[in-house]
mmCIF file of the N, C-alpha and C atoms, coordinates in Angstrom:
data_MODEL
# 
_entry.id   MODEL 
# 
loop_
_atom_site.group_PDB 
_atom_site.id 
_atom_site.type_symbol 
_atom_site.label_atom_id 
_atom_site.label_alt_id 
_atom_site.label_comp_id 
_atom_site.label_asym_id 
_atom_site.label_entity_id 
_atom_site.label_seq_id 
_atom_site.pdbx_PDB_ins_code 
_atom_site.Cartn_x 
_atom_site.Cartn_y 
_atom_site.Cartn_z 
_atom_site.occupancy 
_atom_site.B_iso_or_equiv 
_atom_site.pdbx_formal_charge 
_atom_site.auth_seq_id 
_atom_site.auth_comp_id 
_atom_site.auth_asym_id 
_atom_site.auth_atom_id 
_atom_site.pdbx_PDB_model_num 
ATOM 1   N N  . UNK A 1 1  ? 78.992  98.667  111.604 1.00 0.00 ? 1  UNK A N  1 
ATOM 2   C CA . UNK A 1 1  ? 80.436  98.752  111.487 1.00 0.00 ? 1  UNK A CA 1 
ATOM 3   C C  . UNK A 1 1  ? 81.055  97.424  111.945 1.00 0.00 ? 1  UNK A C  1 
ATOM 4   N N  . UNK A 1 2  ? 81.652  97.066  110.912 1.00 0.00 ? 2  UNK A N  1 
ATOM 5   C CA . UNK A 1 2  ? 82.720  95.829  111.410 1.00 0.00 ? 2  UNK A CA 1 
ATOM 6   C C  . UNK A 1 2  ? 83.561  96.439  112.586 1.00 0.00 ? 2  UNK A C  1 
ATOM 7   N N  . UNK A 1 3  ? 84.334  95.039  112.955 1.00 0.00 ? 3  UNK A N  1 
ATOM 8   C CA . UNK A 1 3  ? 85.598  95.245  113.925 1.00 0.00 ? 3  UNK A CA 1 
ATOM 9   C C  . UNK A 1 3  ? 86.816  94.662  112.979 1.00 0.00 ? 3  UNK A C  1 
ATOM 10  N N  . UNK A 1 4  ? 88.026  94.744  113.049 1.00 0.00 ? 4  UNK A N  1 
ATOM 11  C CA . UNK A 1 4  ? 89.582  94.496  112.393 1.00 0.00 ? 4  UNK A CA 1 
ATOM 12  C C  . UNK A 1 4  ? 90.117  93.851  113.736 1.00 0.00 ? 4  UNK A C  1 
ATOM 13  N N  . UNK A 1 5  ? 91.254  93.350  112.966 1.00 0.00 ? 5  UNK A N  1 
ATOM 14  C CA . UNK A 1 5  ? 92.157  93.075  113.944 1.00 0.00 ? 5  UNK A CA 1 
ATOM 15  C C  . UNK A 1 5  ? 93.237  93.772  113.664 1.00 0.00 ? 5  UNK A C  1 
ATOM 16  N N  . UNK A 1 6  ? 94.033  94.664  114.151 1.00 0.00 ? 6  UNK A N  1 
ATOM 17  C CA . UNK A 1 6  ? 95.482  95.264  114.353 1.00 0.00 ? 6  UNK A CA 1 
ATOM 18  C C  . UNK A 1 6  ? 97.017  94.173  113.933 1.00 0.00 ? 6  UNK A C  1 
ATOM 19  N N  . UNK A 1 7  ? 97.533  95.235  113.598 1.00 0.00 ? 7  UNK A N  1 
ATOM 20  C CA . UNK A 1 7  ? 98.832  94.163  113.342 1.00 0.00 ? 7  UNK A CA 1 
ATOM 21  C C  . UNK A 1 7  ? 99.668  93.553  114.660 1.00 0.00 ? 7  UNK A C  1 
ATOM 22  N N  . UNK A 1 8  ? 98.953  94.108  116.096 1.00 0.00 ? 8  UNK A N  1 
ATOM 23  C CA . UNK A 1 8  ? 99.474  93.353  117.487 1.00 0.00 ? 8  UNK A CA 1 
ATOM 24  C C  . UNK A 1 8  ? 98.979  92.071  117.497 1.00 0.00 ? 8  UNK A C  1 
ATOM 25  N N  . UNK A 1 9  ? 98.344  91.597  116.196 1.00 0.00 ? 9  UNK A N  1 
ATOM 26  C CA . UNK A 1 9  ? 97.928  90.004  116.236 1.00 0.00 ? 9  UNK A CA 1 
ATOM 27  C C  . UNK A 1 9  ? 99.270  89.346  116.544 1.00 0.00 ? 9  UNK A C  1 
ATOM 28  N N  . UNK A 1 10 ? 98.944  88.097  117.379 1.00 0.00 ? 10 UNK A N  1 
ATOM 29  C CA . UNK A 1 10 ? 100.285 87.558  117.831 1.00 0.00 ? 10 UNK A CA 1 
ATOM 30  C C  . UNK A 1 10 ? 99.761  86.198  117.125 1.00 0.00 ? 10 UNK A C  1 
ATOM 31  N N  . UNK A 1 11 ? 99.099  85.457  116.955 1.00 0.00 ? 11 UNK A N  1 
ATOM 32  C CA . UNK A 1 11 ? 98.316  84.741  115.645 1.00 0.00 ? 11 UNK A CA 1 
ATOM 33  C C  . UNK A 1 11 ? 98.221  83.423  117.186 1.00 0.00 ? 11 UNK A C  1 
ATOM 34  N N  . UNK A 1 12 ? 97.918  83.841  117.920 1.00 0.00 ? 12 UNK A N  1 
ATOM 35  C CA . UNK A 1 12 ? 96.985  82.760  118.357 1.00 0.00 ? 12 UNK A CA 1 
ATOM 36  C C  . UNK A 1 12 ? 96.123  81.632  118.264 1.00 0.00 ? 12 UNK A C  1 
ATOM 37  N N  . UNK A 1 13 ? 95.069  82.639  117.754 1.00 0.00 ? 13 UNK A N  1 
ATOM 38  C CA . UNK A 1 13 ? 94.270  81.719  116.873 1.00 0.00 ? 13 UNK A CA 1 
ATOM 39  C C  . UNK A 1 13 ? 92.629  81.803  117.871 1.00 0.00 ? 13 UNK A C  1 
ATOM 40  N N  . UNK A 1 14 ? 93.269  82.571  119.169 1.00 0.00 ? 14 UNK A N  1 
ATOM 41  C CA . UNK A 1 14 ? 91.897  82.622  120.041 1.00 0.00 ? 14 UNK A CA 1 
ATOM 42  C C  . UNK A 1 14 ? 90.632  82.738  119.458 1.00 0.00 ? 14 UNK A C  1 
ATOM 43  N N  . UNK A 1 15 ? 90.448  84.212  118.526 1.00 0.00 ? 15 UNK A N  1 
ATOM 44  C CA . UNK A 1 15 ? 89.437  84.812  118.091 1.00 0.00 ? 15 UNK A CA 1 
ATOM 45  C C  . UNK A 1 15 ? 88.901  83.300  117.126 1.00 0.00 ? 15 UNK A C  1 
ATOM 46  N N  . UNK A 1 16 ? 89.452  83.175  116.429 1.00 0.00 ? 16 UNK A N  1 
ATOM 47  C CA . UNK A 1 16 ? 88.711  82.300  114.803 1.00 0.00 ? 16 UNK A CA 1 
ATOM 48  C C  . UNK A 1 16 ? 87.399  81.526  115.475 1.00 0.00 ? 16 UNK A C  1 
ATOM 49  N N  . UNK A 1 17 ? 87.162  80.652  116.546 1.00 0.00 ? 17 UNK A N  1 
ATOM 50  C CA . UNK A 1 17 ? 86.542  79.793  116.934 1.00 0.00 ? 17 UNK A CA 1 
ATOM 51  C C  . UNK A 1 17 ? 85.418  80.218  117.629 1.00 0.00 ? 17 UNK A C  1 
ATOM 52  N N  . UNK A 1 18 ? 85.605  81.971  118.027 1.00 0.00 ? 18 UNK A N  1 
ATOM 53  C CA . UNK A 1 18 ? 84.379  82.453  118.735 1.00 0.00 ? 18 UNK A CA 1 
ATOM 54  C C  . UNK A 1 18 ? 83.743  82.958  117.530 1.00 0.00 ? 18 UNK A C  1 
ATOM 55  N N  . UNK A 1 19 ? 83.799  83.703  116.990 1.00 0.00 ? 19 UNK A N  1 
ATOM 56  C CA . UNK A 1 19 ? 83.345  84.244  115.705 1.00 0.00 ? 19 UNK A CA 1 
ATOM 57  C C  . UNK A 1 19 ? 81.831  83.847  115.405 1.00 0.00 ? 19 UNK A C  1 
ATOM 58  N N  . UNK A 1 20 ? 80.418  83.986  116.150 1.00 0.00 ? 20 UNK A N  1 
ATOM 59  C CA . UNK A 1 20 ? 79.240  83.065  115.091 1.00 0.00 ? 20 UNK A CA 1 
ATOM 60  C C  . UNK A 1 20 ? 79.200  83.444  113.613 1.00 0.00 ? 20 UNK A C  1 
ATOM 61  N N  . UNK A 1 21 ? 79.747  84.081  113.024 1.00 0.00 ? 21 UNK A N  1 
ATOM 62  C CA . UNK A 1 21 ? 79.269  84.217  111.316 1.00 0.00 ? 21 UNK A CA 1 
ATOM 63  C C  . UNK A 1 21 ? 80.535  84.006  110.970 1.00 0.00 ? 21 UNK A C  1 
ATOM 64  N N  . UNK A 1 22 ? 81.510  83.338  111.304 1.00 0.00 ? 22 UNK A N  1 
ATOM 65  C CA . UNK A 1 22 ? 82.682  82.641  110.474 1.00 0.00 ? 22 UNK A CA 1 
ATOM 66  C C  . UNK A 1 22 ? 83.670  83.574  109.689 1.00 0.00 ? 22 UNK A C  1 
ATOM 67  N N  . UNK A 1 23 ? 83.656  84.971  110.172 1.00 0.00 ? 23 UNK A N  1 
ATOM 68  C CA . UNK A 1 23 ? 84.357  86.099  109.748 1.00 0.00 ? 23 UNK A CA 1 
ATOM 69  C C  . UNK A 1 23 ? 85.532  86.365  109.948 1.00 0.00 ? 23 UNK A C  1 
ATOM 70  N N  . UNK A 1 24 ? 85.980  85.366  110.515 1.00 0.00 ? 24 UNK A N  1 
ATOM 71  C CA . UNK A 1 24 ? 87.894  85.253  111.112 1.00 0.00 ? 24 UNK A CA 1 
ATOM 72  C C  . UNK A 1 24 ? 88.521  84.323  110.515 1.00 0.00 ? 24 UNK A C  1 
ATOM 73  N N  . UNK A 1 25 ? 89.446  84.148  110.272 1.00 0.00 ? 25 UNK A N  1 
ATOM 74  C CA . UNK A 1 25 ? 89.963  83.837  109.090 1.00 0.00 ? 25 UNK A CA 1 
ATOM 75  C C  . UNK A 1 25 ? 91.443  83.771  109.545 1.00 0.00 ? 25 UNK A C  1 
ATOM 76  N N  . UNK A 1 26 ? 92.904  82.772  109.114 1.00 0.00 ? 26 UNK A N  1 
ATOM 77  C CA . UNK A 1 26 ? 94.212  83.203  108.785 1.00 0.00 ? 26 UNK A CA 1 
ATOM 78  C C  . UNK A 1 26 ? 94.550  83.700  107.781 1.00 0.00 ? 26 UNK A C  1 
ATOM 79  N N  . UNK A 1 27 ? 94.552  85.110  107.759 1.00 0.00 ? 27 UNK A N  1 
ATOM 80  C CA . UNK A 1 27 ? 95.396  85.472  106.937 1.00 0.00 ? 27 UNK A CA 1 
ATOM 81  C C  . UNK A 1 27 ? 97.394  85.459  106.757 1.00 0.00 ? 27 UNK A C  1 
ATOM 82  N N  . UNK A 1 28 ? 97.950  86.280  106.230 1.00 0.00 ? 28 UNK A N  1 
ATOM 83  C CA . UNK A 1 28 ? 98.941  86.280  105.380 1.00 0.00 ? 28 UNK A CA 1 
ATOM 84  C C  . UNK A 1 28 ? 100.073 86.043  106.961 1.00 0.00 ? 28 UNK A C  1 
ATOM 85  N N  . UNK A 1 29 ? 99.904  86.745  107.592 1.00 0.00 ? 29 UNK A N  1 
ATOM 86  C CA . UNK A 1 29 ? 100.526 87.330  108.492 1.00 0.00 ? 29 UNK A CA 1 
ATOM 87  C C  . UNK A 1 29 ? 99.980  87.649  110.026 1.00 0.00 ? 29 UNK A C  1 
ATOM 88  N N  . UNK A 1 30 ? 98.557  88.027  109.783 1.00 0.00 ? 30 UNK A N  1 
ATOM 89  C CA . UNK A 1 30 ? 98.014  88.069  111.022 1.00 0.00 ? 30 UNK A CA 1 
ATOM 90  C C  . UNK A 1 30 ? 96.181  87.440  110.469 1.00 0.00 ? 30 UNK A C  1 
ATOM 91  N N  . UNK A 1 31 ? 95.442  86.871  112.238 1.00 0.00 ? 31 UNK A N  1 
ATOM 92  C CA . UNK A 1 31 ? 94.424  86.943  111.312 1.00 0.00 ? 31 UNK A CA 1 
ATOM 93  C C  . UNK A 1 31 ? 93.525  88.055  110.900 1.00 0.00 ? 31 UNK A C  1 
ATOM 94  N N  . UNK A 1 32 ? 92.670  87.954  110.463 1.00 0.00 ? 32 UNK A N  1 
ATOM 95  C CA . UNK A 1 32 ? 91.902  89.253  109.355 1.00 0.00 ? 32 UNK A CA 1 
ATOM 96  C C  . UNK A 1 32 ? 90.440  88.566  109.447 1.00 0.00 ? 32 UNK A C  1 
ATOM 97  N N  . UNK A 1 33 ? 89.612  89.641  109.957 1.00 0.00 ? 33 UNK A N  1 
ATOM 98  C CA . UNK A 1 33 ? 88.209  89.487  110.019 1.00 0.00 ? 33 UNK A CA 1 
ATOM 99  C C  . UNK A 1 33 ? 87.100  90.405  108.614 1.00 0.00 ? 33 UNK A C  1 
ATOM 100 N N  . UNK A 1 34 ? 86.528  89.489  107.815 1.00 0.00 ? 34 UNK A N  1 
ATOM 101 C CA . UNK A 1 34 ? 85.648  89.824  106.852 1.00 0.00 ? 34 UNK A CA 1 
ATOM 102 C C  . UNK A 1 34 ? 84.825  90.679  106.814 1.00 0.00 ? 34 UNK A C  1 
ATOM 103 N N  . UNK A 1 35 ? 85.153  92.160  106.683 1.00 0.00 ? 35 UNK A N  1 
ATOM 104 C CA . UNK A 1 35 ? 84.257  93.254  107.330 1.00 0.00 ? 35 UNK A CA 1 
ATOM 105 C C  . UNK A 1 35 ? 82.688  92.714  106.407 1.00 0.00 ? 35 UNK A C  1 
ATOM 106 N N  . UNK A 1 36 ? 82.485  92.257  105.576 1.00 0.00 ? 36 UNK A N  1 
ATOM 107 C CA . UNK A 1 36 ? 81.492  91.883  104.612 1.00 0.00 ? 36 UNK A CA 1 
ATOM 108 C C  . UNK A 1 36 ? 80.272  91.267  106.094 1.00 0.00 ? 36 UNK A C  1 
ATOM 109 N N  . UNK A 1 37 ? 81.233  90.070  106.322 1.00 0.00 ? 37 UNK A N  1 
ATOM 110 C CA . UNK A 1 37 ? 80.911  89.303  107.503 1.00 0.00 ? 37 UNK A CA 1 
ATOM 111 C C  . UNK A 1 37 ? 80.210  89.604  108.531 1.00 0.00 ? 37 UNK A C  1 
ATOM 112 N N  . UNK A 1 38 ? 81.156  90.014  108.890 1.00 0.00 ? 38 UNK A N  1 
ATOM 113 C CA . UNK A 1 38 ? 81.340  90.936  110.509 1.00 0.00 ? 38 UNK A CA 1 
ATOM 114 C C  . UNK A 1 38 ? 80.195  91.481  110.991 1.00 0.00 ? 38 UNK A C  1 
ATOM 115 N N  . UNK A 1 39 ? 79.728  91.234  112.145 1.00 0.00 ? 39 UNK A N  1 
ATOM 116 C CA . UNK A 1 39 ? 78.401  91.889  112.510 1.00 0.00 ? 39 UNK A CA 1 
ATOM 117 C C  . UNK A 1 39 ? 77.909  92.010  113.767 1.00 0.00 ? 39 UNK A C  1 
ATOM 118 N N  . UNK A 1 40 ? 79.511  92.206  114.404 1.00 0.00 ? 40 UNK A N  1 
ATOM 119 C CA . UNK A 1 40 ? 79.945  92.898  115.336 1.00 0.00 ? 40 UNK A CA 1 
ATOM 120 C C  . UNK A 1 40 ? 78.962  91.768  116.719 1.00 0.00 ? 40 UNK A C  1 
ATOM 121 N N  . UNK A 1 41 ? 78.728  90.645  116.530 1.00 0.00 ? 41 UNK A N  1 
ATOM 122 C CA . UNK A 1 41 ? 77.634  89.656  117.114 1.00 0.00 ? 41 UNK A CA 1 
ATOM 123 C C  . UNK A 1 41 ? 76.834  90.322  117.362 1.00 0.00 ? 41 UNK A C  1 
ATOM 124 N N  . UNK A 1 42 ? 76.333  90.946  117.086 1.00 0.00 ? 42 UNK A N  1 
ATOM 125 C CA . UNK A 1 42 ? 74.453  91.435  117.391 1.00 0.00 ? 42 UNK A CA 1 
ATOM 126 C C  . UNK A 1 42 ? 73.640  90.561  117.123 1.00 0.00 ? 42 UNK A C  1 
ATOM 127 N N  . UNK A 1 43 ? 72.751  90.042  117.854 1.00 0.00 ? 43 UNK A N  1 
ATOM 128 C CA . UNK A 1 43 ? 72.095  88.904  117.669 1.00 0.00 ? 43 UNK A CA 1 
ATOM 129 C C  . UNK A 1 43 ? 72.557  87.404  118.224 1.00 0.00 ? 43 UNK A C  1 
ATOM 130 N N  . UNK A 1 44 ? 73.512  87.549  118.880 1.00 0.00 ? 44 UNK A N  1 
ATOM 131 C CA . UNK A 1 44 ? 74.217  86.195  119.162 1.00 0.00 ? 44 UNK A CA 1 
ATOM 132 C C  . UNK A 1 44 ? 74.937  86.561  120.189 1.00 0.00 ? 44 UNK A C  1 
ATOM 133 N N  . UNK A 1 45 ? 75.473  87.328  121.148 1.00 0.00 ? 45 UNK A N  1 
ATOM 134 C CA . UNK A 1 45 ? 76.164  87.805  121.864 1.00 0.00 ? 45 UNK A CA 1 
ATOM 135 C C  . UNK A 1 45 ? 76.067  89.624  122.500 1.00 0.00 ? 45 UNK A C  1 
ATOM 136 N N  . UNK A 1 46 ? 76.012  89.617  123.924 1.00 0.00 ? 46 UNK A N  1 
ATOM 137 C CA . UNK A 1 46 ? 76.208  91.259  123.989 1.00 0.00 ? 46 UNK A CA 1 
ATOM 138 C C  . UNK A 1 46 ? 76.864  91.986  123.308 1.00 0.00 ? 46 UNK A C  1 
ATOM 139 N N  . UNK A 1 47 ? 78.415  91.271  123.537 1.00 0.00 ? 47 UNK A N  1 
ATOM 140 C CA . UNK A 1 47 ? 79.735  92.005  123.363 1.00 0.00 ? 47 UNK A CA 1 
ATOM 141 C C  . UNK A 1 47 ? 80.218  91.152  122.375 1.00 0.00 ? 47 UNK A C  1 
ATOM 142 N N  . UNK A 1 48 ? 81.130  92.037  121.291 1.00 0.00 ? 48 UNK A N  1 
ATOM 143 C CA . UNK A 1 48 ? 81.895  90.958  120.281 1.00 0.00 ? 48 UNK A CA 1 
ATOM 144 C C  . UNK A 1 48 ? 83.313  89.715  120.717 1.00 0.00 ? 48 UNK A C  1 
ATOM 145 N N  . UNK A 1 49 ? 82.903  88.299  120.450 1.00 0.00 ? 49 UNK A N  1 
ATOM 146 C CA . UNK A 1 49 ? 83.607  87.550  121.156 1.00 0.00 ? 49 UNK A CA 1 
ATOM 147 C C  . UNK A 1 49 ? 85.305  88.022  120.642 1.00 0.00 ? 49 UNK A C  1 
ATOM 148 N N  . UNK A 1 50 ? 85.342  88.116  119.780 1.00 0.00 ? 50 UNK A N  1 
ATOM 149 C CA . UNK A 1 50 ? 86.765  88.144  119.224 1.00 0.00 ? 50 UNK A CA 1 
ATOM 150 C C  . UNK A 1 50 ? 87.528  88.958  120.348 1.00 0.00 ? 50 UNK A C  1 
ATOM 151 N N  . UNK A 1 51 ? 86.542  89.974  120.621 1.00 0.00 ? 51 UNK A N  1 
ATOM 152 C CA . UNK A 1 51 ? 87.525  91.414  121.574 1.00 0.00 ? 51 UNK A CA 1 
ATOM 153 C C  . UNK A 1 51 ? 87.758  90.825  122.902 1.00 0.00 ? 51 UNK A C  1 
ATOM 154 N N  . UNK A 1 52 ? 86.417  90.209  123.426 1.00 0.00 ? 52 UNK A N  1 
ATOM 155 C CA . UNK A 1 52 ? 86.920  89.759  124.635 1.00 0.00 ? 52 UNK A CA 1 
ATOM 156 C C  . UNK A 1 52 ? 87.571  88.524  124.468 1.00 0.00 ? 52 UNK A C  1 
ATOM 157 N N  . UNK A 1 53 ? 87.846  87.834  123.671 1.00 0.00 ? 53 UNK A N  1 
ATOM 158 C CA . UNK A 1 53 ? 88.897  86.419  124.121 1.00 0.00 ? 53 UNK A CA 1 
ATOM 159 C C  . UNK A 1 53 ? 90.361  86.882  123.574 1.00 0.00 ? 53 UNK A C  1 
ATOM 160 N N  . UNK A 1 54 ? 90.556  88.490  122.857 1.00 0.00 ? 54 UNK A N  1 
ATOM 161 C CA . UNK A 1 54 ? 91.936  88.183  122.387 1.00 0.00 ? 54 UNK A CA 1 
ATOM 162 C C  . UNK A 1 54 ? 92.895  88.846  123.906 1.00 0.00 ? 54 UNK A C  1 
ATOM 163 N N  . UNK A 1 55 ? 93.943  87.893  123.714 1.00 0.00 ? 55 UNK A N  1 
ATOM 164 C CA . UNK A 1 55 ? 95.400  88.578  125.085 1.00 0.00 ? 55 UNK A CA 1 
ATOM 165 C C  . UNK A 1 55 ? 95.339  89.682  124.540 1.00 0.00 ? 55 UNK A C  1 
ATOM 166 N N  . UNK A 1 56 ? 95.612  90.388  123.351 1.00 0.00 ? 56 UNK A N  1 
ATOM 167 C CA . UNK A 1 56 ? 96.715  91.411  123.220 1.00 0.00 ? 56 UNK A CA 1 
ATOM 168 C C  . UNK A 1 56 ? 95.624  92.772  122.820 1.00 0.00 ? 56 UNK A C  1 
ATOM 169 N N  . UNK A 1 57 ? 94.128  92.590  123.244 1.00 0.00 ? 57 UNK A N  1 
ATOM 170 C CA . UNK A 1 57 ? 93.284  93.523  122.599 1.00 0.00 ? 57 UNK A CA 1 
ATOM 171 C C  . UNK A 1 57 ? 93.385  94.017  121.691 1.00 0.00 ? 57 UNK A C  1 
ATOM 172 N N  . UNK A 1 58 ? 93.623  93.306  120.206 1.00 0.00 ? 58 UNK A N  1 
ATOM 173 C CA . UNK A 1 58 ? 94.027  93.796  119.193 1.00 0.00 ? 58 UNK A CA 1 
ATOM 174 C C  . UNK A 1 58 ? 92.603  93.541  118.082 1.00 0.00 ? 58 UNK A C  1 
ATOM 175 N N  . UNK A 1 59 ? 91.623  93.450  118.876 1.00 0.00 ? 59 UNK A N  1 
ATOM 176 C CA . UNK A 1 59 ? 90.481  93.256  117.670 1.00 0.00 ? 59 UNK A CA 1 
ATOM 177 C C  . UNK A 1 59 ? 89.237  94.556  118.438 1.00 0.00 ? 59 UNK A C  1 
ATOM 178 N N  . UNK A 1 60 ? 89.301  95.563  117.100 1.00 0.00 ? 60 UNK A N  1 
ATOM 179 C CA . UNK A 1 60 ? 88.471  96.325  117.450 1.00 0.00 ? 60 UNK A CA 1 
ATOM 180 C C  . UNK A 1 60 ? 88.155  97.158  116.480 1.00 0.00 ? 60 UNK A C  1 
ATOM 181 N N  . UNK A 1 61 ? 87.164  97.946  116.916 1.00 0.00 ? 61 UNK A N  1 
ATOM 182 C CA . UNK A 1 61 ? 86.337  98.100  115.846 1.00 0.00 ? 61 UNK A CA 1 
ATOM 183 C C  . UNK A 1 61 ? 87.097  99.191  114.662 1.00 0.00 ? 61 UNK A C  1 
ATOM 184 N N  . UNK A 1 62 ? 86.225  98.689  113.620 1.00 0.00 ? 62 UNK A N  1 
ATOM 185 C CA . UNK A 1 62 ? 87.125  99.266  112.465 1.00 0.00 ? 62 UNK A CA 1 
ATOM 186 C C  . UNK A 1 62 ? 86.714  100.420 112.194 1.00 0.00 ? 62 UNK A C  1 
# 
């Protein structure tokens, strides 16, 4: 299961740069993670970076 980000994106920009498989993205309005992508870091991390670096805990699982 992927993770999303919620529309409490405040567009930071925190998440995009932790991401290892490049699944974060700016979208339209908020950013938007590539559920295709997404792979929740297994293999690269305990915990998914996006969740722990965002302020507004708005990236979770989808």
């Amino acid at each position: 299961m992927a993770y999303k980000i919620t529309e409490e994106c405040i567009n930071c920009g925190a998440c995009e740069p932790e991401c290892p498989v490049n699944a974060i993205s700016e979208g339209e309005s908020i950013f938007v993670i590539d559920p295709e992508k997404c792979v929740e870091c297994v293999g690269h991390f305990d915990t998914p970076q996006c969740a722990s670096v965002c302020p507004v805990d708005c990236c979770v699982p989808a």
